[in-house]
PyMOL CGO cylinders between C-alpha atoms (Angstrom):
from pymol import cmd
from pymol.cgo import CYLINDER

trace = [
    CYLINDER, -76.40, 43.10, 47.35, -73.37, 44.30, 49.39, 0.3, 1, 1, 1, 1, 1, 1,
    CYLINDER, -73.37, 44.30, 49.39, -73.85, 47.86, 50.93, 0.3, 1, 1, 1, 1, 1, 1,
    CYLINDER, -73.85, 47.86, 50.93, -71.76, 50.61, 52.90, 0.3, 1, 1, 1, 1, 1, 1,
    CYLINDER, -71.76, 50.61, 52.90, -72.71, 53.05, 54.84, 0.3, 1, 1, 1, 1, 1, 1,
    CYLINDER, -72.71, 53.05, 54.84, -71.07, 56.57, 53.76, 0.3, 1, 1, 1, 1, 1, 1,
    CYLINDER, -71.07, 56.57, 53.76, -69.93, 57.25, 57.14, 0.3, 1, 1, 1, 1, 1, 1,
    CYLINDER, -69.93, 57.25, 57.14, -68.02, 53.92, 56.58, 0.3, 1, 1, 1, 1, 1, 1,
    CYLINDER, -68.02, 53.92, 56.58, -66.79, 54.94, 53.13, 0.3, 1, 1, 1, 1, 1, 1,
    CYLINDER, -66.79, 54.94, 53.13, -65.67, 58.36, 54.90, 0.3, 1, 1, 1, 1, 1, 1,
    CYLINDER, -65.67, 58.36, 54.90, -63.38, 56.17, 57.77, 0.3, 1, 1, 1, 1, 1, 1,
    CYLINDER, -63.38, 56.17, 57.77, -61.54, 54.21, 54.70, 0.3, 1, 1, 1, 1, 1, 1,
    CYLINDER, -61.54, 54.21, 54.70, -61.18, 57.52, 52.58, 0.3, 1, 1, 1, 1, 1, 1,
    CYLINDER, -61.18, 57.52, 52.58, -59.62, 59.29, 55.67, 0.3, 1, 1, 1, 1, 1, 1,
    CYLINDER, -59.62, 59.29, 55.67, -57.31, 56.56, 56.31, 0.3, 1, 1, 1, 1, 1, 1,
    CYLINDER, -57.31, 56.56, 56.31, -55.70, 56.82, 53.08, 0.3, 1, 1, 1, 1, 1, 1,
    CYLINDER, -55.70, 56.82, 53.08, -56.61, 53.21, 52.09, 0.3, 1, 1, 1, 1, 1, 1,
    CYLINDER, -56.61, 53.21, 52.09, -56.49, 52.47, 48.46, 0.3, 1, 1, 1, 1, 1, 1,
    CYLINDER, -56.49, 52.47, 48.46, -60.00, 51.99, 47.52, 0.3, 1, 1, 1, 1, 1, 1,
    CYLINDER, -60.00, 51.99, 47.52, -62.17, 52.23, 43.70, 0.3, 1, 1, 1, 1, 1, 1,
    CYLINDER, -62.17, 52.23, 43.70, -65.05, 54.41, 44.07, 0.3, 1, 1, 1, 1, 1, 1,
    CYLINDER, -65.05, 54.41, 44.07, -67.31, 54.37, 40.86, 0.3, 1, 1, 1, 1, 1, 1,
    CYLINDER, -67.31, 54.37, 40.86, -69.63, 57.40, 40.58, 0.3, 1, 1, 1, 1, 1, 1,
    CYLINDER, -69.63, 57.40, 40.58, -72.59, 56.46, 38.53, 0.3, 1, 1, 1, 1, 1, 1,
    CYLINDER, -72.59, 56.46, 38.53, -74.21, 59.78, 38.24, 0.3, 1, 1, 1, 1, 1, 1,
    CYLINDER, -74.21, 59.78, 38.24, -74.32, 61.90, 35.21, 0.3, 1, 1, 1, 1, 1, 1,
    CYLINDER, -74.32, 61.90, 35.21, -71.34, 63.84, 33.92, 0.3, 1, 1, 1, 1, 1, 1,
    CYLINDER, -71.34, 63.84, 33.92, -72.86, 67.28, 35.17, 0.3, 1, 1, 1, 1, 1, 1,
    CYLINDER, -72.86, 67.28, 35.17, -73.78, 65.84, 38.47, 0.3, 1, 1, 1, 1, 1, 1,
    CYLINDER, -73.78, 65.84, 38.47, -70.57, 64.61, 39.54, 0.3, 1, 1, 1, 1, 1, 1,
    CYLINDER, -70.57, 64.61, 39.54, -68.73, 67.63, 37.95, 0.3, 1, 1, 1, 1, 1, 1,
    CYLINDER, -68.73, 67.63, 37.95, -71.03, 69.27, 40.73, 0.3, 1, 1, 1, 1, 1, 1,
    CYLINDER, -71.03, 69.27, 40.73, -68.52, 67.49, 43.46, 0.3, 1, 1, 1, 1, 1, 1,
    CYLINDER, -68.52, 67.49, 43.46, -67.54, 64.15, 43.70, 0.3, 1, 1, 1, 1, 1, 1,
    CYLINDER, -67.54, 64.15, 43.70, -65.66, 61.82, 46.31, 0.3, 1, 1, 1, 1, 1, 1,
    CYLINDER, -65.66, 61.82, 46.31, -61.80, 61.58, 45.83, 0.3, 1, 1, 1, 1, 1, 1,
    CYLINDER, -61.80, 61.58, 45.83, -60.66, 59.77, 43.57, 0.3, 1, 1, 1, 1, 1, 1,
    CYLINDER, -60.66, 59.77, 43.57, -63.99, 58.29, 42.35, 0.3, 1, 1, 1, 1, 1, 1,
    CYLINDER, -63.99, 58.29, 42.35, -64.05, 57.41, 38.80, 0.3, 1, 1, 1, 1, 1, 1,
    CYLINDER, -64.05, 57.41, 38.80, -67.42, 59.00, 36.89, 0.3, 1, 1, 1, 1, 1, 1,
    CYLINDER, -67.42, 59.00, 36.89, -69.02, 56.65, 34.47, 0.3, 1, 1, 1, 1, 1, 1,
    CYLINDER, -69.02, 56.65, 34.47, -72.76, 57.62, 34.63, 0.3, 1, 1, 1, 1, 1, 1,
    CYLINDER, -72.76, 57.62, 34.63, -75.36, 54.41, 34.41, 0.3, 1, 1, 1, 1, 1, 1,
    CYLINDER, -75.36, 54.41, 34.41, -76.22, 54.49, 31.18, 0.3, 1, 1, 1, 1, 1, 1,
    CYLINDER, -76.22, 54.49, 31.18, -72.56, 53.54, 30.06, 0.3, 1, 1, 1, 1, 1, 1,
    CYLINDER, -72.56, 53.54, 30.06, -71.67, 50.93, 32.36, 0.3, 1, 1, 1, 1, 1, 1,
    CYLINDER, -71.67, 50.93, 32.36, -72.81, 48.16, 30.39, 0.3, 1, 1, 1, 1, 1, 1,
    CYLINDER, -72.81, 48.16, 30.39, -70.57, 49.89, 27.46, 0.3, 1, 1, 1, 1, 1, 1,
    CYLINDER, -70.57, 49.89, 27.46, -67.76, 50.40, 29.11, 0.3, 1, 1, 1, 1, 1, 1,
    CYLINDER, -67.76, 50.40, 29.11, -67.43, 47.91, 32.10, 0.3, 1, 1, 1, 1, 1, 1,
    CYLINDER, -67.43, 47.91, 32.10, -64.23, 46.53, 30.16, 0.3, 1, 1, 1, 1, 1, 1,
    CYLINDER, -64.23, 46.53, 30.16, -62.69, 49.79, 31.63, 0.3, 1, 1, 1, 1, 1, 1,
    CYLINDER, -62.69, 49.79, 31.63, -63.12, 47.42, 35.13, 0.3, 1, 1, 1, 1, 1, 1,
    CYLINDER, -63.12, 47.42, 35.13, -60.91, 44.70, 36.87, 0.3, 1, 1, 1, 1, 1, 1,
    CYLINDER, -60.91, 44.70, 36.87, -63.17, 42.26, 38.33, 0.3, 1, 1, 1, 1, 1, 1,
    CYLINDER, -63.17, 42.26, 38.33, -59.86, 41.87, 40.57, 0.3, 1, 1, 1, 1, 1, 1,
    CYLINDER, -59.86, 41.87, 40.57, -60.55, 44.65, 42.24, 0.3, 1, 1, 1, 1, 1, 1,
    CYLINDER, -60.55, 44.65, 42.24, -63.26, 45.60, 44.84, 0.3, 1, 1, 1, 1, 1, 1,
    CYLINDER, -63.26, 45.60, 44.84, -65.72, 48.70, 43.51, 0.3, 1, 1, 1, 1, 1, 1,
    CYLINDER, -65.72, 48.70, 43.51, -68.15, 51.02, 45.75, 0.3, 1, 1, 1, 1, 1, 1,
    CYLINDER, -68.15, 51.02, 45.75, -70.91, 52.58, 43.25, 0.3, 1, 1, 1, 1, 1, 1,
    CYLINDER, -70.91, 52.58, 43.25, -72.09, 55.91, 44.34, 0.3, 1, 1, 1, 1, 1, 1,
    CYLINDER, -72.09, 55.91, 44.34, -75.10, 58.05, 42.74, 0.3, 1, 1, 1, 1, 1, 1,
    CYLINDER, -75.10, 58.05, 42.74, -76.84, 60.67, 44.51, 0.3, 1, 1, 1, 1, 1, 1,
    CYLINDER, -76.84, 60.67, 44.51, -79.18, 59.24, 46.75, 0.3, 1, 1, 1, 1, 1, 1,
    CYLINDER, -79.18, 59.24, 46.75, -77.76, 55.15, 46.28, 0.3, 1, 1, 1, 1, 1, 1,
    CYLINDER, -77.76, 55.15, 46.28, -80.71, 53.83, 44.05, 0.3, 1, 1, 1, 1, 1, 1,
    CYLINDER, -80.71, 53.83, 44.05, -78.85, 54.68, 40.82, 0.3, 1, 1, 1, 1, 1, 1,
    CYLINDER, -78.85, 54.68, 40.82, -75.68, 53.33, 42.24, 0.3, 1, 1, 1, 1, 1, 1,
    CYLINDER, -75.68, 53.33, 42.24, -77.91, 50.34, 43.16, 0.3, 1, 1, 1, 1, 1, 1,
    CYLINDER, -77.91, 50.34, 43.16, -79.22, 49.05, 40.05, 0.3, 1, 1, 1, 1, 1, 1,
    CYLINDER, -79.22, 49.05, 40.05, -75.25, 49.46, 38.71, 0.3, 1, 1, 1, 1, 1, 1,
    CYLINDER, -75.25, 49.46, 38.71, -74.30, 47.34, 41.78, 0.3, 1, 1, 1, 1, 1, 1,
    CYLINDER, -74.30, 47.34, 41.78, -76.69, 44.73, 40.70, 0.3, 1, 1, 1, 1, 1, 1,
    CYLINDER, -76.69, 44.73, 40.70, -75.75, 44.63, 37.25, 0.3, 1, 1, 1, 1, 1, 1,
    CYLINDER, -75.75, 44.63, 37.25, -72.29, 44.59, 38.01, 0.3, 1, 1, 1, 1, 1, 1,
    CYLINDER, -72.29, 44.59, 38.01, -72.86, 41.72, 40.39, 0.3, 1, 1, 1, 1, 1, 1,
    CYLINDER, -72.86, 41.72, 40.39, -74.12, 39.66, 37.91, 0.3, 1, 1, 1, 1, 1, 1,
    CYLINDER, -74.12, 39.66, 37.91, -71.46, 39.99, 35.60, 0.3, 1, 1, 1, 1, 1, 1,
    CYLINDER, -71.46, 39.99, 35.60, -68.97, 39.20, 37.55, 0.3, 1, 1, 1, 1, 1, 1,
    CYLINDER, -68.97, 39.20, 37.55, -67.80, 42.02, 39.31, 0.3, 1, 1, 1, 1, 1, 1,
    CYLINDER, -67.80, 42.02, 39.31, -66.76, 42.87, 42.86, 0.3, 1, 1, 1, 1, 1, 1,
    CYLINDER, -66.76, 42.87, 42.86, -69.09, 45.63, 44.26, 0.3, 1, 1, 1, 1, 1, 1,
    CYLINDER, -69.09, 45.63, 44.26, -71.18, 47.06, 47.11, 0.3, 1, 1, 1, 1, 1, 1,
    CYLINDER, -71.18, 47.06, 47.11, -73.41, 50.18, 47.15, 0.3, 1, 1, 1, 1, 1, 1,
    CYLINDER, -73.41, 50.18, 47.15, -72.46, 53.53, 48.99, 0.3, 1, 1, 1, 1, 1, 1,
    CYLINDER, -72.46, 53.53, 48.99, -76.57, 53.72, 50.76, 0.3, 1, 1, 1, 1, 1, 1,
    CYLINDER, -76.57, 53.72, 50.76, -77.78, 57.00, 51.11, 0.3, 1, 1, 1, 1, 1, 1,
    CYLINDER, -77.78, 57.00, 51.11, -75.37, 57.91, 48.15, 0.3, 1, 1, 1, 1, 1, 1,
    CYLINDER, -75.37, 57.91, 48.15, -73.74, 61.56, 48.26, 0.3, 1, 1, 1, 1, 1, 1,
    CYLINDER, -73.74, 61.56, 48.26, -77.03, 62.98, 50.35, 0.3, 1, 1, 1, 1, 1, 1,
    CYLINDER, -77.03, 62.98, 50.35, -75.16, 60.77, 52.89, 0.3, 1, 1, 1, 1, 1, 1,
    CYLINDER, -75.16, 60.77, 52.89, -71.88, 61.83, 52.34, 0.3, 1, 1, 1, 1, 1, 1,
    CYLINDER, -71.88, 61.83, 52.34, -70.39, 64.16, 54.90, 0.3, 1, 1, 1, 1, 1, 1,
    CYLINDER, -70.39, 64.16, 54.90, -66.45, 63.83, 53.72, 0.3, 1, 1, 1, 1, 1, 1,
    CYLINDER, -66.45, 63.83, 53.72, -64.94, 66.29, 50.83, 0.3, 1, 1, 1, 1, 1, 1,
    CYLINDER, -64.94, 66.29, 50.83, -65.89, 66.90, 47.97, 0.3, 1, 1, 1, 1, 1, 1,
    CYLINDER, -65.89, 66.90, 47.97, -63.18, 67.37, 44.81, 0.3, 1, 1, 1, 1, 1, 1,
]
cmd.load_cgo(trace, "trace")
């Protein structure tokens, strides 16, 4: 499994790079503050709506504390997809907060 560090995530997101952050927490959770731009589809939906995703495109998964946004990674992986996990998830996360 591909991973990032936050801090790394943080560098891109500050540079104004286009990047797709997918927030796998729940609704609630990420309503609590989320990264930029991220995109919330908790876990329990990705299978369900993973059609919403271009497996063109290159996807950091983001939970809370990156096990969450782990198992999505893995999934998503294996269908296909483009993606690497945020480690450390938002505990990590030092950046803003929208």
């Amino acid at each position: 499994m591909k991973e990032i560090t936050a801090e790394q995530v943080k560098l891109v997101v500050s540079q104004g790079k286009s990047i797709n952050i997918l927030d796998v927490r729940e609704v609630d959770e990420a309503a609590s503050g989320k990264i930029s731009g991220a995109v919330n589809i908790p876990l329990g939906l990705i299978e369900s709506r993973m059609n919403e995703l271009d497996k063109s495109k290159e996807y950091i998964m983001v939970c809370r504390s990156g096990a969450r946004s782990g198992r999505a990674t893995k999934f998503l992986d294996t269908q296909g997809f483009n993606v690497m996990n945020m480690t450390g998830g938002m505990l990590s996360w030092e950046g803003n907060v929208v």
